[in-house]
Biopython code that builds the backbone (N, CA, C, O; Angstrom):
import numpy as np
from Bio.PDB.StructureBuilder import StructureBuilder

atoms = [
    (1, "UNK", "N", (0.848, -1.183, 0.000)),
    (1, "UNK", "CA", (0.000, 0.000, 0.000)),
    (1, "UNK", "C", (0.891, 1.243, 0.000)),
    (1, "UNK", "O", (1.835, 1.248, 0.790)),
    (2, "UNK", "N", (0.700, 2.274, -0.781)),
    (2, "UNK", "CA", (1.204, 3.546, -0.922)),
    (2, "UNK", "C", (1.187, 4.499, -0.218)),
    (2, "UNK", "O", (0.586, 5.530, -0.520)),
    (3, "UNK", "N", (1.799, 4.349, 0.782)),
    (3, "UNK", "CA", (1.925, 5.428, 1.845)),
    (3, "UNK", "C", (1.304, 6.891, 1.862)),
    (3, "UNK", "O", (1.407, 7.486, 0.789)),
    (4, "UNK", "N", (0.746, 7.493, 2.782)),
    (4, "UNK", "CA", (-0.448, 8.864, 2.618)),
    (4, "UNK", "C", (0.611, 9.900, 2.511)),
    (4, "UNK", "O", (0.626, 10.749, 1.620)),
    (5, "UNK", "N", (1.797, 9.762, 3.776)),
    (5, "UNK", "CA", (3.174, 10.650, 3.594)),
    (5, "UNK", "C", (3.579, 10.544, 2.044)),
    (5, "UNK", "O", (3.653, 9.478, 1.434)),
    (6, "UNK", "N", (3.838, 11.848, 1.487)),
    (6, "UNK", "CA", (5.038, 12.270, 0.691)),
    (6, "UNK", "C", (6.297, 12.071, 1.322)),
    (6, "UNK", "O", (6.391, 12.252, 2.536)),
    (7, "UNK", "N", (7.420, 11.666, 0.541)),
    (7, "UNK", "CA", (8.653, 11.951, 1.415)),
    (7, "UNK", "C", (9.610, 12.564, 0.268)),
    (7, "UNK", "O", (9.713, 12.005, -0.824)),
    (8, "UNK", "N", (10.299, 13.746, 0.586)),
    (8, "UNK", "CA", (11.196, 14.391, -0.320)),
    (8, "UNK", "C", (12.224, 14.475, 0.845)),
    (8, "UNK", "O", (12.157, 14.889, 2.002)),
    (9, "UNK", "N", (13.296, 13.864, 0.007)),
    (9, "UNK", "CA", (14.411, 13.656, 0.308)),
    (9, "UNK", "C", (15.536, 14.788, 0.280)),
    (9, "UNK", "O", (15.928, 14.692, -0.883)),
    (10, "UNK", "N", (16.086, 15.530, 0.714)),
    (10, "UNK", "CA", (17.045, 16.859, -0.527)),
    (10, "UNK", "C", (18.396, 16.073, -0.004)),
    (10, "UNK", "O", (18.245, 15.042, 0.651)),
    (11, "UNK", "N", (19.283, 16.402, -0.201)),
    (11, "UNK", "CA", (20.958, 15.927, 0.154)),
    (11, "UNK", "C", (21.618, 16.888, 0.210)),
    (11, "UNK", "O", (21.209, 18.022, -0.042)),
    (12, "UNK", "N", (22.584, 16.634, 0.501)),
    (12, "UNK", "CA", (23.916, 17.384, 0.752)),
    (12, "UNK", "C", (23.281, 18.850, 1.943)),
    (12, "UNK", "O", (22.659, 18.829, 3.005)),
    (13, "UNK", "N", (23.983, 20.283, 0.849)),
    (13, "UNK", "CA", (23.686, 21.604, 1.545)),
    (13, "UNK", "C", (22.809, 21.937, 0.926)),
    (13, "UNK", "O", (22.728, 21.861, -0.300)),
    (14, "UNK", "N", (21.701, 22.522, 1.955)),
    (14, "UNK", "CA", (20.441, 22.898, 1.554)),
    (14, "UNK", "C", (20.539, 24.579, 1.916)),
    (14, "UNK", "O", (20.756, 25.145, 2.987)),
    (15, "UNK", "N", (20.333, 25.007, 0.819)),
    (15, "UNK", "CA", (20.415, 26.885, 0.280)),
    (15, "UNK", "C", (19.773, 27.133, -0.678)),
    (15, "UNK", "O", (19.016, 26.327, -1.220)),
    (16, "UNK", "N", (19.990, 28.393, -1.075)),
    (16, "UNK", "CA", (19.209, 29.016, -1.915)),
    (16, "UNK", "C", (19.085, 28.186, -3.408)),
    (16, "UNK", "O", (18.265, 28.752, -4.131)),
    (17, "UNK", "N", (19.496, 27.384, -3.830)),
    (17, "UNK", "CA", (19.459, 26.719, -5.051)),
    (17, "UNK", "C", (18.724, 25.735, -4.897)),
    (17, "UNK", "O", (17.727, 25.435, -5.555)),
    (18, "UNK", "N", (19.384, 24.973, -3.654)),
    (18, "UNK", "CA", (18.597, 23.471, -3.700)),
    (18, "UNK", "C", (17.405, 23.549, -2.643)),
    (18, "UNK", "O", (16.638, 22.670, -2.248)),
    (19, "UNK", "N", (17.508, 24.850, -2.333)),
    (19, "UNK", "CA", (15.936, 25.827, -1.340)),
    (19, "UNK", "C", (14.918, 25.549, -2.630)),
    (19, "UNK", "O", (13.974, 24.765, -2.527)),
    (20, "UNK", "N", (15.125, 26.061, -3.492)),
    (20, "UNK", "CA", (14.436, 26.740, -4.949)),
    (20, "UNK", "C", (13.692, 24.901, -5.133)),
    (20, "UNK", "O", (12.472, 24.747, -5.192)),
    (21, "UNK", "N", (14.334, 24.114, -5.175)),
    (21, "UNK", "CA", (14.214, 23.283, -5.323)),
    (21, "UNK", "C", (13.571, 22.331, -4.752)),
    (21, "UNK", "O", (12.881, 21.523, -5.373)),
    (22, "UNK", "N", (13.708, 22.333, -3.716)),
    (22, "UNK", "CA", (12.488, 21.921, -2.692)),
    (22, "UNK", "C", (10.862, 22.330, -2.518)),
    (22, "UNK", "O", (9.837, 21.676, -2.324)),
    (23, "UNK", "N", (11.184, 23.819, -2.697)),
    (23, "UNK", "CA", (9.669, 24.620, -2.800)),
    (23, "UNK", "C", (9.173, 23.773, -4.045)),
    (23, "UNK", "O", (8.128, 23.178, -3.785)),
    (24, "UNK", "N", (9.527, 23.617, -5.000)),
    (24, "UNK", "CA", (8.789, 23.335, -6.186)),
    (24, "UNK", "C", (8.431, 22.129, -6.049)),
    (24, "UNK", "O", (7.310, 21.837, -6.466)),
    (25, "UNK", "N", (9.213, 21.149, -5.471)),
    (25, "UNK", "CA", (9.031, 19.813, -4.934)),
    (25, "UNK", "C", (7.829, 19.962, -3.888)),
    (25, "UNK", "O", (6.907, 19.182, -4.128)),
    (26, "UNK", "N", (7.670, 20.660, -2.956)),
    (26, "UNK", "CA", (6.254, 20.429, -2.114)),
    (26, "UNK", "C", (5.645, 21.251, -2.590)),
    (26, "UNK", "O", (4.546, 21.280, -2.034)),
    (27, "UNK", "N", (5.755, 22.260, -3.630)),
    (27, "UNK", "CA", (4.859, 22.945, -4.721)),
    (27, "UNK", "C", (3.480, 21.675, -5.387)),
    (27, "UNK", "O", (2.310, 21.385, -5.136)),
    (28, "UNK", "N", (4.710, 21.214, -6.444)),
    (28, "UNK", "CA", (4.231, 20.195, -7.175)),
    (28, "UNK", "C", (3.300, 19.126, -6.432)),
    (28, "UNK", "O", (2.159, 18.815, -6.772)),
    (29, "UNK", "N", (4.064, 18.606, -5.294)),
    (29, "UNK", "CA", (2.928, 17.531, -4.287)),
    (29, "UNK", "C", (2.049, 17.944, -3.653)),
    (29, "UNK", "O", (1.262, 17.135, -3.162)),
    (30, "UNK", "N", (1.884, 19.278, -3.451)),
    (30, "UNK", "CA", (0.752, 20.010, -3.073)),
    (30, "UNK", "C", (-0.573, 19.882, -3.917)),
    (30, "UNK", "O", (-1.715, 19.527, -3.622)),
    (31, "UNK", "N", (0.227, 20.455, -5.482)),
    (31, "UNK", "CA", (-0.576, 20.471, -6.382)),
    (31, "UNK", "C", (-1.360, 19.212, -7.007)),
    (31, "UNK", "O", (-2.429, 19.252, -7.616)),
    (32, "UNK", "N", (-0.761, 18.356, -6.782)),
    (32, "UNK", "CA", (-1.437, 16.678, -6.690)),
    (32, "UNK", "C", (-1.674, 15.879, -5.856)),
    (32, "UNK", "O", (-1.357, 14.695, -5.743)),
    (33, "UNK", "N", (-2.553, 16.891, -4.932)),
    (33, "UNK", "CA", (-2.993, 16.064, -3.952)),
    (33, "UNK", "C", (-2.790, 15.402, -2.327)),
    (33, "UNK", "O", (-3.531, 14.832, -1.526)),
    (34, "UNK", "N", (-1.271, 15.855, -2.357)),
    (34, "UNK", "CA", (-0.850, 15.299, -1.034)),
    (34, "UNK", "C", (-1.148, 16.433, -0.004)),
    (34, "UNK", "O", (-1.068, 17.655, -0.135)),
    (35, "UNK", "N", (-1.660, 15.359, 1.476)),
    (35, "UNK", "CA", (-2.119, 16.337, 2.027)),
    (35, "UNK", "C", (-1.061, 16.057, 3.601)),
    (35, "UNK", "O", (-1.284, 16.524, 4.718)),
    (36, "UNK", "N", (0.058, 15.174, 3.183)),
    (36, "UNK", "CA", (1.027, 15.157, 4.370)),
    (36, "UNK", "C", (2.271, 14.725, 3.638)),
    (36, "UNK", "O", (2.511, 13.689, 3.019)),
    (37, "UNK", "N", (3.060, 15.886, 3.894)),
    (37, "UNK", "CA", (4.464, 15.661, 3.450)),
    (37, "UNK", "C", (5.820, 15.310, 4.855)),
    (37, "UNK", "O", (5.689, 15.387, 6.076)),
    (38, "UNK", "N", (6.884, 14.976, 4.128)),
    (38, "UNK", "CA", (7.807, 14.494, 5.257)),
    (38, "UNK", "C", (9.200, 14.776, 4.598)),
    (38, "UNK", "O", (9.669, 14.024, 3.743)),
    (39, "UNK", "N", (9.984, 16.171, 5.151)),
    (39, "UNK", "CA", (11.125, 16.050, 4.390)),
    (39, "UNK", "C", (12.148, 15.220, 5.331)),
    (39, "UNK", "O", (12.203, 15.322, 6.557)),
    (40, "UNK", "N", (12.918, 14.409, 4.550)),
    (40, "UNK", "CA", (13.747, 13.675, 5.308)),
    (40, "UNK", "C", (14.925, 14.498, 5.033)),
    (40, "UNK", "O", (15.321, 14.959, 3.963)),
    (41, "UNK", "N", (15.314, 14.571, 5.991)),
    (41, "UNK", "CA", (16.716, 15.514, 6.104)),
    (41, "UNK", "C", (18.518, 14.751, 6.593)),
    (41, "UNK", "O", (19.555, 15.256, 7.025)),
    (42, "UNK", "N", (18.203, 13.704, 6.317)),
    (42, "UNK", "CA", (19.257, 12.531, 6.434)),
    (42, "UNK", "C", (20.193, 12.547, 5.747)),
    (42, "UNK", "O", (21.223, 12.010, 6.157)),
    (43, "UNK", "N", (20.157, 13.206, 4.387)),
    (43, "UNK", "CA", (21.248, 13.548, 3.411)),
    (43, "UNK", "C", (21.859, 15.068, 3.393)),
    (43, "UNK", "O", (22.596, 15.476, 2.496)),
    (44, "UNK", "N", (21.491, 15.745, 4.380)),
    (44, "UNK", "CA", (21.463, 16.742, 4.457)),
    (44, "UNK", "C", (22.579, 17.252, 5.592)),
    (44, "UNK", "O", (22.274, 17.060, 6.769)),
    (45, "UNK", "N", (24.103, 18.015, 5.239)),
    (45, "UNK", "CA", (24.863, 17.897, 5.958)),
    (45, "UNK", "C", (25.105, 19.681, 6.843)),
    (45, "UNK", "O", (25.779, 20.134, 7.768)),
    (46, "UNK", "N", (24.263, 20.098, 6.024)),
    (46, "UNK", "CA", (24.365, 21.758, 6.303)),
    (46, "UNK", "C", (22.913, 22.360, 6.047)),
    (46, "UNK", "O", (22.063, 21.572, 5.632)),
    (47, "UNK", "N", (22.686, 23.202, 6.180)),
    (47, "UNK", "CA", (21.129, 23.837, 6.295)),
    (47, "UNK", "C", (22.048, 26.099, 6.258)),
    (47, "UNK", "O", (22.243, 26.807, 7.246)),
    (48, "UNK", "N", (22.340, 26.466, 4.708)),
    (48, "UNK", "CA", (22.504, 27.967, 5.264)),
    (48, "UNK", "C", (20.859, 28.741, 5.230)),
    (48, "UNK", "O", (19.741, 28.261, 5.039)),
    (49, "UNK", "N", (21.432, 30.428, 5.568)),
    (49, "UNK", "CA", (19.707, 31.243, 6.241)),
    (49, "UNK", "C", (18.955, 31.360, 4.807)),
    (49, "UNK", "O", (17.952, 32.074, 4.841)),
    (50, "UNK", "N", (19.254, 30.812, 3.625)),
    (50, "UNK", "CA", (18.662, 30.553, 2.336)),
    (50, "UNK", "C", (17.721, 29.510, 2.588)),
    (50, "UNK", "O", (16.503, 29.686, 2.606)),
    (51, "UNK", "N", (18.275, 28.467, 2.774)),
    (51, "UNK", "CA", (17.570, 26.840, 3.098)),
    (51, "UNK", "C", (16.942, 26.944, 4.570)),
    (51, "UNK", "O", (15.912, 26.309, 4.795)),
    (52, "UNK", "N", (17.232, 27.330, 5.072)),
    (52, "UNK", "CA", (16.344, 27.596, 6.490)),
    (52, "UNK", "C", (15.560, 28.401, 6.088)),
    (52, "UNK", "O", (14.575, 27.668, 6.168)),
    (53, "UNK", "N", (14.949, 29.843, 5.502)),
    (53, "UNK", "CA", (13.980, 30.372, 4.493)),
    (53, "UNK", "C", (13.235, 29.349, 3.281)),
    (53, "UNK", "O", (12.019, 29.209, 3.143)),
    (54, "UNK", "N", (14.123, 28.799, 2.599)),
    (54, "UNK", "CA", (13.103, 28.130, 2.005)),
    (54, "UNK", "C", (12.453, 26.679, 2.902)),
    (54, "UNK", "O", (11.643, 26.094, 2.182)),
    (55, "UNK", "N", (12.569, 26.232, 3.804)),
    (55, "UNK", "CA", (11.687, 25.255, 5.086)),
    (55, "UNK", "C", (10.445, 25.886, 5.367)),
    (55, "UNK", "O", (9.308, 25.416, 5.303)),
    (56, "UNK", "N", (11.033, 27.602, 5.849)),
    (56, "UNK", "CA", (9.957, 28.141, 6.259)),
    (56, "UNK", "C", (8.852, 28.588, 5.828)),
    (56, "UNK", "O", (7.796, 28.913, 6.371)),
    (57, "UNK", "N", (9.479, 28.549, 4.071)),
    (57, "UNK", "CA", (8.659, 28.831, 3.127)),
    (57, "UNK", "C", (7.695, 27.512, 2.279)),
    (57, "UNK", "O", (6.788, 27.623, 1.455)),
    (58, "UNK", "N", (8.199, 26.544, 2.755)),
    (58, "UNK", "CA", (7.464, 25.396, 2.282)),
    (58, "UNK", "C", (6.457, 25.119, 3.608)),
    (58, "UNK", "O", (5.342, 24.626, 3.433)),
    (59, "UNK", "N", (6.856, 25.411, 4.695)),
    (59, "UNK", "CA", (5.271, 25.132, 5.678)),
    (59, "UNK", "C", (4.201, 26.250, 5.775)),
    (59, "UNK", "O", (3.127, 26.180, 6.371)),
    (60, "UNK", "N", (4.764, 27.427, 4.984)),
    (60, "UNK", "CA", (3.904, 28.376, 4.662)),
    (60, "UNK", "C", (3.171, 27.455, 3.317)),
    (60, "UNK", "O", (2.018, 27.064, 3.500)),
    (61, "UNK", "N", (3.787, 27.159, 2.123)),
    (61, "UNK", "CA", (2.594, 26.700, 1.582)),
    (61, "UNK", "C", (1.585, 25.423, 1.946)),
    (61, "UNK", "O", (0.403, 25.217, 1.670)),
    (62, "UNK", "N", (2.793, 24.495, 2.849)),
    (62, "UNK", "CA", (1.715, 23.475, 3.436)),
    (62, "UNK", "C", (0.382, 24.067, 4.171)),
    (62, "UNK", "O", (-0.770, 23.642, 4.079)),
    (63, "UNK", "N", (0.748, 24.886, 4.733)),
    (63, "UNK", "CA", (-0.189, 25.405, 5.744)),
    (63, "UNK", "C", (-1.667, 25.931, 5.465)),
    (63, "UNK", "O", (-2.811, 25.779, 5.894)),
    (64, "UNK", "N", (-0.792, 26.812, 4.255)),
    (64, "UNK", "CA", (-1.995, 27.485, 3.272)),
    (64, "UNK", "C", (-2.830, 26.654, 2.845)),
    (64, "UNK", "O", (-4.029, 26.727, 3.115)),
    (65, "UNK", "N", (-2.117, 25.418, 1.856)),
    (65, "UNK", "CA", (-3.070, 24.135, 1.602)),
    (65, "UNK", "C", (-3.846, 23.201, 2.119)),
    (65, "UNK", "O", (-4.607, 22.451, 1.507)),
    (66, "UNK", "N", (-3.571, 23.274, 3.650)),
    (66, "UNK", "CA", (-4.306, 22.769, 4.385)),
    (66, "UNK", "C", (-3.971, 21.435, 4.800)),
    (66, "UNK", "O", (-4.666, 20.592, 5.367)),
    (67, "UNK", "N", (-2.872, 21.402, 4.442)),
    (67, "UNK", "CA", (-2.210, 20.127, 4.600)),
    (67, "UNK", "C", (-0.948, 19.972, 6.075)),
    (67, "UNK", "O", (-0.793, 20.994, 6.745)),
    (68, "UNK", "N", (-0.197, 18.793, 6.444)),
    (68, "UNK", "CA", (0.952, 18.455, 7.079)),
    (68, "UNK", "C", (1.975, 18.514, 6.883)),
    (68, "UNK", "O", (2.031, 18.024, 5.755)),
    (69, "UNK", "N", (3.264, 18.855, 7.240)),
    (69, "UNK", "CA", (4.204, 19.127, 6.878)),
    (69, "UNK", "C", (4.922, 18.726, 7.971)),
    (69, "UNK", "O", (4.689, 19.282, 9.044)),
    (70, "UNK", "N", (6.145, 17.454, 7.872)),
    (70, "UNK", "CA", (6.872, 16.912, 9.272)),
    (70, "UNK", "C", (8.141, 17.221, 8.590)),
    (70, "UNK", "O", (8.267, 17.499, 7.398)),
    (71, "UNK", "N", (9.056, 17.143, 9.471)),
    (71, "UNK", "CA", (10.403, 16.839, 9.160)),
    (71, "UNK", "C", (11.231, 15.754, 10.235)),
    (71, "UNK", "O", (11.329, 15.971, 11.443)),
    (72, "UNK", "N", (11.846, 14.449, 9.477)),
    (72, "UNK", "CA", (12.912, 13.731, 10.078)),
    (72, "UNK", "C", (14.028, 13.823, 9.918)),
    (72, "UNK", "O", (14.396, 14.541, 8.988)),
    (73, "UNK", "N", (15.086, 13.107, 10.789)),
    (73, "UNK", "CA", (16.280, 12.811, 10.604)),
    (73, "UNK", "C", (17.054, 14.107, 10.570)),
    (73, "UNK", "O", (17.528, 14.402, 9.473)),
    (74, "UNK", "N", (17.258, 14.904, 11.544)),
    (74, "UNK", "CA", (17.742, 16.194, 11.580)),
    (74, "UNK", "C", (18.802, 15.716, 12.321)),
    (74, "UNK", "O", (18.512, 14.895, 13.192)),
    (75, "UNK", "N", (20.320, 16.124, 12.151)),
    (75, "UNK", "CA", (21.661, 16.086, 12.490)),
    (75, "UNK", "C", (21.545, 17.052, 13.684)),
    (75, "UNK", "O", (20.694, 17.928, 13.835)),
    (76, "UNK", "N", (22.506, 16.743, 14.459)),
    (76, "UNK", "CA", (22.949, 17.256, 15.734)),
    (76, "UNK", "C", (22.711, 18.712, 14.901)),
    (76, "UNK", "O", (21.676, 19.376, 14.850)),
    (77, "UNK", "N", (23.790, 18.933, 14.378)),
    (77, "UNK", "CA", (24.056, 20.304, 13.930)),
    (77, "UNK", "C", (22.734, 21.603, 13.507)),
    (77, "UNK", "O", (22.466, 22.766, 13.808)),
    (78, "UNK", "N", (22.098, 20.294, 12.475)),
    (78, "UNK", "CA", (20.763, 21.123, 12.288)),
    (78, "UNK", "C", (19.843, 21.322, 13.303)),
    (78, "UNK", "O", (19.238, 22.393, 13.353)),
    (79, "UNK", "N", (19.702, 20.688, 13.898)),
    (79, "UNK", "CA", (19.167, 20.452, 14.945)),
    (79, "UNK", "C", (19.553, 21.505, 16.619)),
    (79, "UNK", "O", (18.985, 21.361, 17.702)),
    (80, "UNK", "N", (20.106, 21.995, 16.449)),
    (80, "UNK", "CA", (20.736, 23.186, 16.897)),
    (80, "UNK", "C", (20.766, 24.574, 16.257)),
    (80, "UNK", "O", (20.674, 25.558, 16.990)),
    (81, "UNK", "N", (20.921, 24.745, 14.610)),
    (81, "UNK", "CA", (20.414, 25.959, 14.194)),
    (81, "UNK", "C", (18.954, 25.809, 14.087)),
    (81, "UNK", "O", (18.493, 26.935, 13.902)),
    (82, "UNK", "N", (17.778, 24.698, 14.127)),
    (82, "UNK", "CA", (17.100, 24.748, 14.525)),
    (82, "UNK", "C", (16.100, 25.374, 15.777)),
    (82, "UNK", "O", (14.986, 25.892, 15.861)),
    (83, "UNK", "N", (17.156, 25.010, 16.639)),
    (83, "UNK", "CA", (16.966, 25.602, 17.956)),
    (83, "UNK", "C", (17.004, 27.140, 17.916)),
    (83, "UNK", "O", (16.101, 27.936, 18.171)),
    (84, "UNK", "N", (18.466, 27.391, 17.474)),
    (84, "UNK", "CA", (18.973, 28.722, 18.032)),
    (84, "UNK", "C", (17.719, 29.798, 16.956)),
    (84, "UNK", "O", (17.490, 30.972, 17.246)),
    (85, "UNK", "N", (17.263, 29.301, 16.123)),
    (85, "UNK", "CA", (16.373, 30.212, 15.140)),
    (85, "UNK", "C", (15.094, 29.686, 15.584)),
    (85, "UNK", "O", (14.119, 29.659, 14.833)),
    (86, "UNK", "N", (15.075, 29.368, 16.494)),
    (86, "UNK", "CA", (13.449, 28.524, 17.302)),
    (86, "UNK", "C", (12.152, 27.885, 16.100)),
    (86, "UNK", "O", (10.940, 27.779, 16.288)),
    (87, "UNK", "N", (12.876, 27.583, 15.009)),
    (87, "UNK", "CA", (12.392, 26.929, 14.000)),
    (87, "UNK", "C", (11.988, 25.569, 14.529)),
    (87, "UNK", "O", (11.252, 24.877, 13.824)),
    (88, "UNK", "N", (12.297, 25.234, 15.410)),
    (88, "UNK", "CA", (12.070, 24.169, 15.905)),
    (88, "UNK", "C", (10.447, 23.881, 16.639)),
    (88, "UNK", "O", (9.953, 22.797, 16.951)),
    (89, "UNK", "N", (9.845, 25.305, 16.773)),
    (89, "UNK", "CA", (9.187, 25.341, 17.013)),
    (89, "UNK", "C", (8.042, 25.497, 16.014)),
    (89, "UNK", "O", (6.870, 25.559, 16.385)),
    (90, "UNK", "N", (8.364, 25.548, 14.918)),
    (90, "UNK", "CA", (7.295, 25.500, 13.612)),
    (90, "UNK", "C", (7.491, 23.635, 13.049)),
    (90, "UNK", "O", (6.664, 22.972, 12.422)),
    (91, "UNK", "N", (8.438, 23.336, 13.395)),
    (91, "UNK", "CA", (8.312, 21.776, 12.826)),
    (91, "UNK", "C", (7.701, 20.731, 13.532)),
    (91, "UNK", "O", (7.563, 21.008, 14.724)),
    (92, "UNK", "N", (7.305, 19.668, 13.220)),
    (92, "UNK", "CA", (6.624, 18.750, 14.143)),
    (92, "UNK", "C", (8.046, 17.234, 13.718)),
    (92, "UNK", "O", (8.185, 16.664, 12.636)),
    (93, "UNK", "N", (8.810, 17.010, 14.954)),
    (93, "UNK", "CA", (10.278, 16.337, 14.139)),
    (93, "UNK", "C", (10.149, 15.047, 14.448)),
    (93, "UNK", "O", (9.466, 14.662, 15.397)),
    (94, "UNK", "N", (10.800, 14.277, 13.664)),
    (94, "UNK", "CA", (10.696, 12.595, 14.021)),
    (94, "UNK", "C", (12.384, 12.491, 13.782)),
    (94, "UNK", "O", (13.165, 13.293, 13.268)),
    (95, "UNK", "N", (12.640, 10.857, 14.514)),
    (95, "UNK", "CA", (13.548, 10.486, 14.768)),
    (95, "UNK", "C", (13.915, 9.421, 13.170)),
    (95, "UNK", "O", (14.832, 8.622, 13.363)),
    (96, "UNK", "N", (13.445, 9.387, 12.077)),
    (96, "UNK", "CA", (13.169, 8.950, 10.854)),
    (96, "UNK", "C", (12.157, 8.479, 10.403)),
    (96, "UNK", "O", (11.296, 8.263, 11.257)),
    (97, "UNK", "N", (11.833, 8.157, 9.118)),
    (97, "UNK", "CA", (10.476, 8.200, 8.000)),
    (97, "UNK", "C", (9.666, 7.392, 8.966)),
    (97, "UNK", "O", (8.614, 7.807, 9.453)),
    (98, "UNK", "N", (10.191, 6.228, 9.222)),
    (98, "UNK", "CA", (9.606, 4.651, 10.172)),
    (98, "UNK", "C", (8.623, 5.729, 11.447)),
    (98, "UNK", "O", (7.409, 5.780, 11.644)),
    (99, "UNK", "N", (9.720, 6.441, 12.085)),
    (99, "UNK", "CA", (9.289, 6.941, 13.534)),
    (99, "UNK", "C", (7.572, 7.519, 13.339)),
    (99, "UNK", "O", (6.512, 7.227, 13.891)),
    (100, "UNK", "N", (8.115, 8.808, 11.878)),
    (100, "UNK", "CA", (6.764, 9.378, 11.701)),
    (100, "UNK", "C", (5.372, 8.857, 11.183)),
    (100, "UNK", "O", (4.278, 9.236, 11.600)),
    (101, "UNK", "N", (5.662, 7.685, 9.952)),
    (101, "UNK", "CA", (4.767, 6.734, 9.510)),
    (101, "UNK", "C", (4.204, 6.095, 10.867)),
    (101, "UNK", "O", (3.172, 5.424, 10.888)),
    (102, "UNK", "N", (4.686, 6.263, 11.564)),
    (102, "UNK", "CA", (4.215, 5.207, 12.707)),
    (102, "UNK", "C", (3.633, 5.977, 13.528)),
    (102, "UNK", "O", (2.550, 5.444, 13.773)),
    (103, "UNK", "N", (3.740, 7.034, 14.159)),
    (103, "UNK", "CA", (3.212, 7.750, 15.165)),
    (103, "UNK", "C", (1.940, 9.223, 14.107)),
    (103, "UNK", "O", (1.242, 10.086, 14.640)),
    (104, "UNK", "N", (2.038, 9.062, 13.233)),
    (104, "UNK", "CA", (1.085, 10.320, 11.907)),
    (104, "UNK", "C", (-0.085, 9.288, 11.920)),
    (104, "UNK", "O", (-1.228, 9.483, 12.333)),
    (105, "UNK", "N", (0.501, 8.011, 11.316)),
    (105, "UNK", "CA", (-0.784, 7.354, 10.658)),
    (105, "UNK", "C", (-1.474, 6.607, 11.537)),
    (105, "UNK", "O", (-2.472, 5.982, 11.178)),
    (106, "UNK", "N", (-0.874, 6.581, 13.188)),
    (106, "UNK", "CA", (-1.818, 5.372, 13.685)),
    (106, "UNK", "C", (-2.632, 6.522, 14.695)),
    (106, "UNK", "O", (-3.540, 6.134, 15.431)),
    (107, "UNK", "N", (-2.197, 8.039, 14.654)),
    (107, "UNK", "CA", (-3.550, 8.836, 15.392)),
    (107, "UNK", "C", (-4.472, 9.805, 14.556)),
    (107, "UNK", "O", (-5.208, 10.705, 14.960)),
    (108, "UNK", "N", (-4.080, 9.119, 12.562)),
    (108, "UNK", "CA", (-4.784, 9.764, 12.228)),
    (108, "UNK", "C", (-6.258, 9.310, 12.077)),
    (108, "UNK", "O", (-7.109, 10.101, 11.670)),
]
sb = StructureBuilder()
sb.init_structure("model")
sb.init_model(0)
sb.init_chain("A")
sb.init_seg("    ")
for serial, (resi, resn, name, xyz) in enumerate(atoms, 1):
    if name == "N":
        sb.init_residue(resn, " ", resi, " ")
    sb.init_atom(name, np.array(xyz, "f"), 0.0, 1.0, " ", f" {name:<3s}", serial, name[0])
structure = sb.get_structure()
């Protein structure tokens, strides 16, 4: 069965390019339908204030759409400019895809 989560993956450093890139990615899954996305952030070794803008700018359009928006697998590191930009407080975070599939879909 095909999971209700979207999961977009990005890698490496996430900034203004591969920011650009993401928006269009939960652009596009917005636009077809998905109404819970999950960026996995596991490939992801850096996060600059480009890519931390475009996050903030993709739960602005989740939000708008009426949809979910989680994020897993956040590195110590991110996970700390997380903090220090209290972004942490706009995300809803899992410990990976498994953690959130498991705790999203069994109180939805």
């Amino acid at each position: 069965m095909d999971s209700p989560i979207k999961v977009i993956q990005p890698q490496g450093i996430l900034n203004g390019i591969t920011g650009n890139d993401l928006r269009r990615e939960v652009s596009n899954l917005l636009d077809n339908g998905a109404d819970m996305l999950l960026i996995d952030l596991k490939e992801v070794h850096f996060i600059d204030s480009s890519g931390l803008g475009s996050l903030v700018s993709a739960a602005q359009m989740v939000r708008t759409a009426n949809a979910k928006l989680f994020v897993c697998s956040v590195s110590d590191q991110v996970r700390m400019l997380f903090e220090l930009t209290k972004i942490d407080r706009v995300f809803q975070t899992f410990i990976d895809q498994e953690d959130c599939k498991r705790q999203v879909l069994t109180t939805s």
